[in-house]
Each structure stands twice: as C-alpha cells, then as structure tokens.
C-alpha positions, -999 to 999 in steps of 0.1 A, spaced: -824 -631 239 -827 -599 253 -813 -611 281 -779 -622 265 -780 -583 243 -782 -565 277 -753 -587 291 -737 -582 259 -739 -543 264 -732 -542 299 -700 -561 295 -688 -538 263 -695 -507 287 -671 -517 312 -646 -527 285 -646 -493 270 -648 -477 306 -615 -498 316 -598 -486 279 -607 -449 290 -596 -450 325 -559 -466 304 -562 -439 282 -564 -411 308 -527 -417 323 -516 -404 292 -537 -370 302 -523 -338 314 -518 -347 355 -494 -320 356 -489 -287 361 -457 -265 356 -446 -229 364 -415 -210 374 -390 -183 364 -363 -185 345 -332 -169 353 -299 -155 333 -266 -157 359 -286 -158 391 -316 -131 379 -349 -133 365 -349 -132 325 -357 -92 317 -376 -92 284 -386 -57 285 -408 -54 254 -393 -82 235 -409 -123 237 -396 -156 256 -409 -187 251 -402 -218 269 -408 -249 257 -410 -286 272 -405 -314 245 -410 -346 262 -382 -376 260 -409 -402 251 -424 -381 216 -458 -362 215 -470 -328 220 -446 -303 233 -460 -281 263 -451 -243 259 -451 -208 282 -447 -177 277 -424 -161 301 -437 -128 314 -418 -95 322 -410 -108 356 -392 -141 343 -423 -161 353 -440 -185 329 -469 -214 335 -472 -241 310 -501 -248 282 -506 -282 259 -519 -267 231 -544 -247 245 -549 -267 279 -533 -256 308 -508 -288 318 -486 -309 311 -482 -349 310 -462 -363 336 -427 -378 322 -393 -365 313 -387 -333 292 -360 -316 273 -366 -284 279 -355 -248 255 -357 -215 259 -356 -186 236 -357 -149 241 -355 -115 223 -359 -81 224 -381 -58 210 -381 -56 171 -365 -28 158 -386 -5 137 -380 -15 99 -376 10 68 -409 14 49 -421 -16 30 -397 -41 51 -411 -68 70 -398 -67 109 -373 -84 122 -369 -102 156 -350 -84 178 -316 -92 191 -313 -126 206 -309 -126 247 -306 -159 256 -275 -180 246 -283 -206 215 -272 -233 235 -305 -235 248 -327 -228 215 -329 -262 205 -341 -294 218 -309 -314 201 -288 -288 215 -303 -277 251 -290 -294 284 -321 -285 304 -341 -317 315 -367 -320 341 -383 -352 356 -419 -337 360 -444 -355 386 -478 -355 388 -497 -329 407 -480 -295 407 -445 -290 401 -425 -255 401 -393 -252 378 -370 -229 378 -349 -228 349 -315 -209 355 -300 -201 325 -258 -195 321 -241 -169 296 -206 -189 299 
C-alpha cells in the first residue's frame, strides 16, 4: 500500500511540474526599452509626465514605462520588470508641467504634447511584434 501512495505522489508531482513548466510560457520572457521620438527627435518632457503603454493583442495585463527626460523608457508588468512575448498595441501620452492653480483648485494636467491619435489603444496605429529575450523599440511619433 505504501508502495502504490508513493507512486501515487510521485506521479501527481510530475503532473503539476509539467502544468507549471505550461504555465510559465505565459511569464514575462521579455524585455522592452527605447525612446520615443516626435518628427525625428527624442520626446522633451521637461518637467511634465509620458507614459507609454503596451496593451497586448491577445487580452491581459498591459505592460507600462515611464519615459524619462531623455525620451527613454524600459517597461514594467505591474511592478515586474518585463513584458510577455506576443503582439502589442502600443499608446503614448505626454504632458507638460501642470500649471500652478488658484487657491483651493485642484491641478490640472498640463498641456497635451503628443498628438491624441496615439492616446488610445482603439485609436493608436503603433504595433510591435515583441520576441523573447531582449528587444529595443523605438517608438517615433508624427505631428501630421
């Protein structure tokens, strides 16, 4: 009998082993960064916020980045750095600095810099195939 049970346990272990190792193509294999660029230069922010965002074709968890002062950004799942491999509609929206409100006003965002074309996922014409491993995107961004 105890021969059967640790047969029994054995063969449930390498069940569940085989259902994680399925289970991990859906992980974060990717990695993503870049700069995004406005007509051919990098996205100035100064003091304002730009946020790119990768929605992926398939549903689930969008990746996002923050795009620093250089036009650079890296990608984060949640709070994970990476991405899933797969195909992504990809947004991006900037603003400048908030302008200083009258007493007792909340702030507002500041002006909008990059075009609402690509604000939205229903909207945006950026897609990227990304692979697994590493993977650099550069996102160039029209005005026209």
């Amino acid at each position: 009998m105890k021969r059967k049970n640790r047969f029994r346990q054995t063969a449930v272990a390498i069940v569940a082993a085989f259902g994680l190792a399925a289970g991990c193509s859906s992980s974060l294999d990717s990695s993503v960064s870049g700069t995004v660029t406005l007509d051919g230069k990098p996205l100035e922010i100064g003091n304002g916020t730009c946020t790119v965002s990768f929605y992926p074709e398939e549903g689930g968890a969008a990746a996002q980045g923050r795009v620093g002062p250089d036009g650079t950004y890296a990608l984060k799942t949640g709070s994970t750095k990476g991405i899933r491999s797969g195909t992504y509609i990809v947004t991006v929206v900037a603003t400048g600095p908030s302008r200083e409100p009258p007493p007792g006003v909340p702030p507002m965002p500041g002006p909008l810099l990059t075009p609402t074309r690509y604000g939205t996922k229903e909207r945006s014409d950026l897609r990227f195939m990304i692979a697994s491993g590493t993977n650099r995107i550069n996102i160039a961004l029209t005005s026209k």
